[in-house]
Every structure is written in C-alpha cells, then in structure tokens.
C-alpha positions as CSV (number, residue, x, y, z in Angstrom):
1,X,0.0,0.0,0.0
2,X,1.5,3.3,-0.7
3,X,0.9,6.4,1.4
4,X,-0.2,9.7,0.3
5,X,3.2,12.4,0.1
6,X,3.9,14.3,3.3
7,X,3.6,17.9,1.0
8,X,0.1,16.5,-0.6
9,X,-1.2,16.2,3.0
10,X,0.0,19.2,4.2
11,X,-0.9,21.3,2.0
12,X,-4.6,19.9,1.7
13,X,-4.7,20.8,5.3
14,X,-3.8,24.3,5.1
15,X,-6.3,24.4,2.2
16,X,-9.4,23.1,4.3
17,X,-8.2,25.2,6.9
18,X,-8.0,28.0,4.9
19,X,-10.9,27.7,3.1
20,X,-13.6,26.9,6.2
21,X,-11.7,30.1,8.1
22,X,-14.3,32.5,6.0
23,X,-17.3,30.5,6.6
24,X,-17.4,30.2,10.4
25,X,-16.5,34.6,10.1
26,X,-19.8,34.6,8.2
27,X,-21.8,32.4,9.9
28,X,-20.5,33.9,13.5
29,X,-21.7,37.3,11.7
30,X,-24.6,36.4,10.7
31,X,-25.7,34.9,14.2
32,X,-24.3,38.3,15.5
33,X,-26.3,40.4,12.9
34,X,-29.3,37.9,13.7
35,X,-30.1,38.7,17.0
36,X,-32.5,41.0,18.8
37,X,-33.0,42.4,22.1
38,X,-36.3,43.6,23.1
39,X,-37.0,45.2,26.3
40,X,-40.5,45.7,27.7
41,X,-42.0,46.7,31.3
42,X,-41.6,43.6,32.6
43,X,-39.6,41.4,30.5
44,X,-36.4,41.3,28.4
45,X,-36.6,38.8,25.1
46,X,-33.7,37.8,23.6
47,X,-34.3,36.5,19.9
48,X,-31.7,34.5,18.0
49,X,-31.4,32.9,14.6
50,X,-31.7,32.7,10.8
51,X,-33.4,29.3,9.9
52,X,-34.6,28.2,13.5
53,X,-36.0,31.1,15.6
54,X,-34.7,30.8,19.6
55,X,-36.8,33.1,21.7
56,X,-35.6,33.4,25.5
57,X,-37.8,35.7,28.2
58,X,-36.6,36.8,31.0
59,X,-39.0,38.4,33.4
60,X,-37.1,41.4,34.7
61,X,-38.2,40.4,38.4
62,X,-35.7,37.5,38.7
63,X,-32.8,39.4,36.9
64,X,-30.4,40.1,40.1
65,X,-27.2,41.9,38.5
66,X,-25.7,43.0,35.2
67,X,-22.1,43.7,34.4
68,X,-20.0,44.7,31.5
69,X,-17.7,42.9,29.6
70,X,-15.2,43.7,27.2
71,X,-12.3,42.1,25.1
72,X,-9.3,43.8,24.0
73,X,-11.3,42.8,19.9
74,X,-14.5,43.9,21.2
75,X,-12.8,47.2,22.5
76,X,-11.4,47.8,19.6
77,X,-14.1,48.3,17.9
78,X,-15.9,50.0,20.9
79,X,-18.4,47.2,21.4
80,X,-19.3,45.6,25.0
81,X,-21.1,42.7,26.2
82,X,-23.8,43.3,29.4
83,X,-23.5,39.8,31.5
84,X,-27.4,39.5,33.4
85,X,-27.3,37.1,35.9
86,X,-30.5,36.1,37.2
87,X,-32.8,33.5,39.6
88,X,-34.1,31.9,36.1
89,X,-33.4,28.3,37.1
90,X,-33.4,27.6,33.2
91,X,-31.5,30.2,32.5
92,X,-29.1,32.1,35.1
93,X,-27.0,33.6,33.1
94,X,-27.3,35.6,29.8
95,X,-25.3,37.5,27.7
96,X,-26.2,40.2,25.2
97,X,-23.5,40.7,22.8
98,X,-21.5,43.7,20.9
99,X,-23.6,46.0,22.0
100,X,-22.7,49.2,20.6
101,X,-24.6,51.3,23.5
102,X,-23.9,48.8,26.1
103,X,-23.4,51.2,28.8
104,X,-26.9,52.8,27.5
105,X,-28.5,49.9,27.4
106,X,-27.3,48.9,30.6
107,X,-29.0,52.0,32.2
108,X,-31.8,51.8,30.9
109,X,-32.2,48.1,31.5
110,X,-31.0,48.7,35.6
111,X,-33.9,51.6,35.4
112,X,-36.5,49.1,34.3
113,X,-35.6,46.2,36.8
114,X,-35.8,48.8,39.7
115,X,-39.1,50.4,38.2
116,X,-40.1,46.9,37.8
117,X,-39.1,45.6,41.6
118,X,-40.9,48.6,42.7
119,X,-43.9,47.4,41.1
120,X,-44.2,44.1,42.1
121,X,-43.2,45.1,45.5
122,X,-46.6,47.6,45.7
123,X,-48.6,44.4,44.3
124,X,-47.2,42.4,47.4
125,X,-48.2,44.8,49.8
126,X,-51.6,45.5,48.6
C-alpha cells in the first residue's frame, strides 16, 4: 500500500483550513447580525437565529445583576457585552452581545428592573 506524500497532506490541510476560516467569520456574523434584544415593562426577550428562531424571556423580576464585559477585539471596535445574571433556574445567566450602547443599554435596563421591583413590590403589599 503506498501512502499519500507528506507535501500533498499538508498542504490539503492548510487548504481546508483555509478555506472553512471565512465561513465560520460569516456564519459567527450572521448569528451576531441575527439577533434582537427587546426590552418591555416587565420582561427582556432575547431573539436569535436565521433558519430556526430561539426566543428566551426573562421576566425582569428575577434578573439580580448586570455587568459589562469587554475584550481587547470587542474594545477595539468599541463594542461591550452586558452579562445578566439572574434567579431563572433555566436560564441564570445571559449574555447580550456587541452591543454598541452597552453602557446605555445597561442603564436603561438597571432603570426598568428597579421600576419593575418597585412594582411588584406595591402588588405584594396590597
């Protein structure tokens, strides 16, 4: 039996290599450019995909801190990821990524959870 050259084998590596490099840079983008973040009174939806939809809610009661995350590529390009961590036993930590805003968005989210504590408090009480 006679083995393939050493050259031949290398350099078919380098070319699969080379050539699946783009395609996970465009399907990474296109999950990046798929997603939405919608934010409502009481909930926060996170909505991901191109051919299968994901929808995750998180009810804004049950979210119990936020941070901000950055990587020296994400910085770069002035882009942050907000970390929520949250009593969700299905799902206790998300992450919403490359924001462009994110310290913005952050804000505005920290507003809502408090306006939104504040409300179910009241109902509590009553």
């Amino acid at each position: 039996m006679r083995f393939p050259d050493l050259k031949y084998v290398m350099g078919m590596t380098v070319l699969t290599a080379v050539a699946f490099i783009p395609i996970f840079h465009v399907l990474e983008y296109s999950r990046w450019e798929k997603t939405k973040y919608i934010l409502t009174k009481t909930e926060l939806f996170e909505i991901t995909g191109m051919i299968f939809t994901v929808r995750n809610r998180i009810k804004l009661f049950r979210i119990k801190d936020t941070s901000m995350v950055s990587g020296p590529i994400n910085r770069y390009y002035n882009l942050n990821d907000i970390v929520i961590y949250s009593t969700d036993a299905s799902n206790n930590r998300v992450t919403l990524e490359c924001l462009e805003n994110a310290k913005e968005v952050d804000d505005r989210l920290n507003k809502q959870i408090d306006l939104n504590r504040g409300e179910i408090k009241t109902i509590l009480r009553d």
